[in-house]
C-alpha positions in Angstrom: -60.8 234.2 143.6 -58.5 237.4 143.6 -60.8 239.5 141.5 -63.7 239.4 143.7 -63.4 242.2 146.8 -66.8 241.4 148.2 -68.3 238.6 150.8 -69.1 234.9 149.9 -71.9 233.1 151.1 -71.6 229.7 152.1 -74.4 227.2 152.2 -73.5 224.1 153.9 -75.6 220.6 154.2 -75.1 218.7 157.4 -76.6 215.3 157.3 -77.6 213.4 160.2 -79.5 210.3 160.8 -83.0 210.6 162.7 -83.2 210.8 165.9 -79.9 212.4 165.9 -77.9 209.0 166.6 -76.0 206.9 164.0 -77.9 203.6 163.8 -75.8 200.3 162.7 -77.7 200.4 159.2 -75.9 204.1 158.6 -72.3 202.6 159.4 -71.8 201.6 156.0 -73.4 204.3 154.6 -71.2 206.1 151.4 -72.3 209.6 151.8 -72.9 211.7 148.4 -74.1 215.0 147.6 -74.8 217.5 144.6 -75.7 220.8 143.9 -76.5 222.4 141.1 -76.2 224.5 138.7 -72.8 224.9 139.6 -72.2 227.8 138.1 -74.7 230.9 136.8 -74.4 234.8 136.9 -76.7 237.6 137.2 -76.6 241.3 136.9 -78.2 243.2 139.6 -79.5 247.1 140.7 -78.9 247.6 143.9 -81.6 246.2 145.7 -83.4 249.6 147.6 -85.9 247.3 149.4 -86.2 244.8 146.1 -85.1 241.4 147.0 -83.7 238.7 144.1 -83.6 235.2 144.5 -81.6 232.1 143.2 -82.2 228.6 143.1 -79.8 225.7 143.6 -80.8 221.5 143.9 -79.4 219.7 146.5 -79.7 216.4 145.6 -78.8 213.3 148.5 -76.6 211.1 146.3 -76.1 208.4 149.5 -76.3 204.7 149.8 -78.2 205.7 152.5 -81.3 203.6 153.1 -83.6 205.8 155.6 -84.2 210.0 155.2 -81.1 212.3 156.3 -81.4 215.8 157.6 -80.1 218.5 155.9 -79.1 221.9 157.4 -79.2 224.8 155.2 -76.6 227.7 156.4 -74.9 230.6 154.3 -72.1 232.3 156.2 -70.5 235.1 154.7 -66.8 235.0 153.8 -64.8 236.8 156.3 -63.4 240.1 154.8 -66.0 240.5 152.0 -67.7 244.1 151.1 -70.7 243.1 152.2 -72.2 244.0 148.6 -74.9 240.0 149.5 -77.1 239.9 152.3 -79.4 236.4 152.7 -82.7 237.3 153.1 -83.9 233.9 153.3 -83.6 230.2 152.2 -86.8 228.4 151.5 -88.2 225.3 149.4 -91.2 222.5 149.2 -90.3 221.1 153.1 -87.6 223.2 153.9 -88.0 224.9 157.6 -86.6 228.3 158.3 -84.3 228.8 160.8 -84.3 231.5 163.6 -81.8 233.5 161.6 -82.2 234.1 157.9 -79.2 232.0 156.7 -80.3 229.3 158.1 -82.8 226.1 157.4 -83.3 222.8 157.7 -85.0 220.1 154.9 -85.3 216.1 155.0 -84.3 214.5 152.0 -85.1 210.5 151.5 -82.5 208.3 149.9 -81.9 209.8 146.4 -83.9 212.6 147.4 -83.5 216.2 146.1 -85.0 219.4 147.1 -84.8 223.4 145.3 -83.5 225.5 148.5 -84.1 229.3 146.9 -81.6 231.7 148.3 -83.3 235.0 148.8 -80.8 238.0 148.7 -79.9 241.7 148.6 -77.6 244.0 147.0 -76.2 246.3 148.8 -75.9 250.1 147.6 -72.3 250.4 146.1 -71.2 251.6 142.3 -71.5 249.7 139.3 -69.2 247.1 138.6 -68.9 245.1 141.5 -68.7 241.6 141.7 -69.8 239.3 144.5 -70.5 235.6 144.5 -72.6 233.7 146.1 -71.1 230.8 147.3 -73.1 227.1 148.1 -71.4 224.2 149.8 -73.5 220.9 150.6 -71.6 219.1 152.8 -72.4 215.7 154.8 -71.8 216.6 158.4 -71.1 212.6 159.2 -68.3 212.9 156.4 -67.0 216.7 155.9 -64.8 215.6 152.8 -67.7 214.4 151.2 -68.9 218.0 149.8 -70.1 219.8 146.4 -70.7 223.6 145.8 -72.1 225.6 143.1 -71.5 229.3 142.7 -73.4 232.5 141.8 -71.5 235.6 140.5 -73.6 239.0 140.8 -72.5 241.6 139.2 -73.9 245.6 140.7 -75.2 247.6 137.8 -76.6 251.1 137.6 -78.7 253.2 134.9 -76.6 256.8 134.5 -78.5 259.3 132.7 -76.8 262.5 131.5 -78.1 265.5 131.0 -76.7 268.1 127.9 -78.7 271.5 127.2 -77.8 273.7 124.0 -79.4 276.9 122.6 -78.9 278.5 119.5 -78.2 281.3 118.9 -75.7 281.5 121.3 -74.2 284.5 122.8 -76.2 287.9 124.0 -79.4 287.6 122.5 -81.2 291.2 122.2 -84.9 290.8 123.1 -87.5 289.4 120.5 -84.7 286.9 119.4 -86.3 283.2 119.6 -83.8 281.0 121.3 -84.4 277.0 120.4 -83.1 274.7 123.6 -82.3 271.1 122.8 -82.3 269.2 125.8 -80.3 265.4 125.3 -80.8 262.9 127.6 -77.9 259.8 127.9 -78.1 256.5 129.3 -74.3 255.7 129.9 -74.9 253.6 132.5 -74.6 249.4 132.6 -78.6 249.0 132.9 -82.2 250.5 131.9 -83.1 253.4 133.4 -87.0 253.4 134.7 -89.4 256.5 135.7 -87.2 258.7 133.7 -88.4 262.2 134.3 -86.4 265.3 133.3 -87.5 269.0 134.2 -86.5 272.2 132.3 -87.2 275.7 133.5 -87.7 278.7 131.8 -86.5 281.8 133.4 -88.1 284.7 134.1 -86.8 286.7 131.5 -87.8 284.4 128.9 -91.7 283.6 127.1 -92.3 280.2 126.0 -93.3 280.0 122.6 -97.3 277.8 122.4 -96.6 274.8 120.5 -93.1 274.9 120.2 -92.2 271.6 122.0 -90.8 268.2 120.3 -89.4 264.7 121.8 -86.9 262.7 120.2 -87.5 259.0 121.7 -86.1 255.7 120.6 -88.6 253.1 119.4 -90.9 251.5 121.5 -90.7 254.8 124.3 -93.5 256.8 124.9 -93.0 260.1 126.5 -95.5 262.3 128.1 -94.8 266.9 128.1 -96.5 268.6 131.5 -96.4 272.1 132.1 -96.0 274.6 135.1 -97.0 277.6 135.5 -95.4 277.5 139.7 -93.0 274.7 139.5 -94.8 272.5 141.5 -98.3 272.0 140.1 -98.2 270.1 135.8 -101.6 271.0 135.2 -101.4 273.7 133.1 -102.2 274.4 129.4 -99.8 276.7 127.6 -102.4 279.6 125.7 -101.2 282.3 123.1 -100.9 285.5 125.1 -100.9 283.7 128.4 -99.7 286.8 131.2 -99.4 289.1 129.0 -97.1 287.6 126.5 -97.0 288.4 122.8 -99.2 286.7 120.4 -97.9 283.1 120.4 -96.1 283.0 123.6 -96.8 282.3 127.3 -95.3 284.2 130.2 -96.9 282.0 132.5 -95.1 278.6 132.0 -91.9 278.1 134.5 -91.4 274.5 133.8 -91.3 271.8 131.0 -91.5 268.3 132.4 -90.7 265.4 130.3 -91.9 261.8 131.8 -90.8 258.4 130.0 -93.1 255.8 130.0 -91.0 252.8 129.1 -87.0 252.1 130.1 -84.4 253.7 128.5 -81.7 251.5 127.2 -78.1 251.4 128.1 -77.3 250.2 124.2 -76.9 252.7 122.0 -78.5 254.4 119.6 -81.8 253.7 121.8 -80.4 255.1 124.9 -80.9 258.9 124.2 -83.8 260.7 124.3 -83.8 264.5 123.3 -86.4 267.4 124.0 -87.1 270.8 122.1 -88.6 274.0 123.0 -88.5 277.5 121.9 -88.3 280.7 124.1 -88.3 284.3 123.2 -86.2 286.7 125.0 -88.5 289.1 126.7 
């Protein structure tokens, strides 16, 4: 297919009779195969050590009247992006091969077996497409083939990050400055762990109890504080180093942690936080 600009996988079915040899009783034999589904999709992160897996049925449609063996193989299509990578190709009586894209399964007459493809995605952008491409073919009749197909398409959370204060401009000091922090999902799939940090600057006092979160429904979010950027063990206090009634010089750092994914469909994909700070 034109549109797709990454590799294909190819997994081919070679039958043979036992013992390797072609008996009289096989040289009538009308070879059939199937696989299916022959056709499903699936959208994919890139994989960063986590593997997906598929599942086709190969299914010996044959007049044959003893057991044929089947070799699994994917190949990859030459010229491909290399976006799929097998991992592995297992079932109920199917025997790995040396080489990940490869295996081997008896089937009897009629016979069927579920060969899972195990696979990776490869780290490119969101958007690309790669399919996954399975041929069962009978090796004592190449023509006699069927192929099912699955198309992957790469997606990836993209959370943006937008910080306002009001009032803007040269604040003189005293003036209570209100940052609203918004956080965007624009990317094509949930974003997980989502954990944002805000500093305060030196020359500014956090206000005590001044913080507020803005999450969609069904997200929980957890505040932390810092009083060395490192450590999110500390408790804001009124006066802490110093500080006027009410304020805290000691906290450098907001943290905000998410404790569910944030969606990629709006409205629910933005999350806002809100803290005050007092010009020193």
């Amino acid at each position: 297919m034109a549109h797709v600009r990454s590799p294909v996988f190819i997994l081919t079915a070679l039958a043979v009779g036992l013992g390797g040899g072609v008996s009289p009783a096989l040289a009538q034999t009308i070879f059939g195969v199937s696989v299916s589904p022959h056709g499903t999709a699936a959208s994919r992160l890139p994989s960063n050590g986590t593997h997906y897996t598929v599942t086709f049925t190969v299914t010996d449609t044959s007049n044959a009247i003893s057991p044929l063996i089947y070799d699994l193989l994917t190949t990859q299509r030459p010229g491909g992006g290399g976006v799929l990578t097998t991992v592995s190709i297992t079932g109920t009586g199917v025997t790995q091969g040396p080489n990940p894209d490869s295996a081997q399964v008896t089937l009897p007459p009629g016979g069927a077996v579920v060969a899972t493809v195990t696979y990776a995605v490869g780290d490119v952008t969101a958007g690309w497409i790669d399919t996954l491409v399975l041929l069962a073919r009978a090796a004592l009749s190449p023509a006699t083939s069927d192929s099912a197909k699955l198309v992957v398409t790469v997606v990836r959370p993209s959370v943006t990050v937008v910080k306002a204060v009001t009032p803007g401009g040269t604040a003189p000091p005293g003036t209570d400055l209100t940052y609203t922090v918004t956080l965007t999902n624009t990317g094509t799939e949930n974003a997980v762990n989502v954990v944002h940090v805000d500093s305060v600057p030196a020359q500014l006092g956090f206000k005590v109890g001044s913080v507020s979160t803005s999450l969609p429904g069904g997200v929980t979010g957890t505040v932390a504080y810092s009083n060395d950027g490192t450590t999110w063990t500390y408790v804001p206090v009124s006066a802490g180093c110093s500080a006027p009634a009410g304020y805290d010089y000691c906290v450098r750092a907001i943290r905000l942690s998410l404790g569910n994914p944030l969606s990629h469909v709006g409205p629910n994909n933005i999350v806002q936080l809100v803290f005050v700070a007092q010009v020193k």
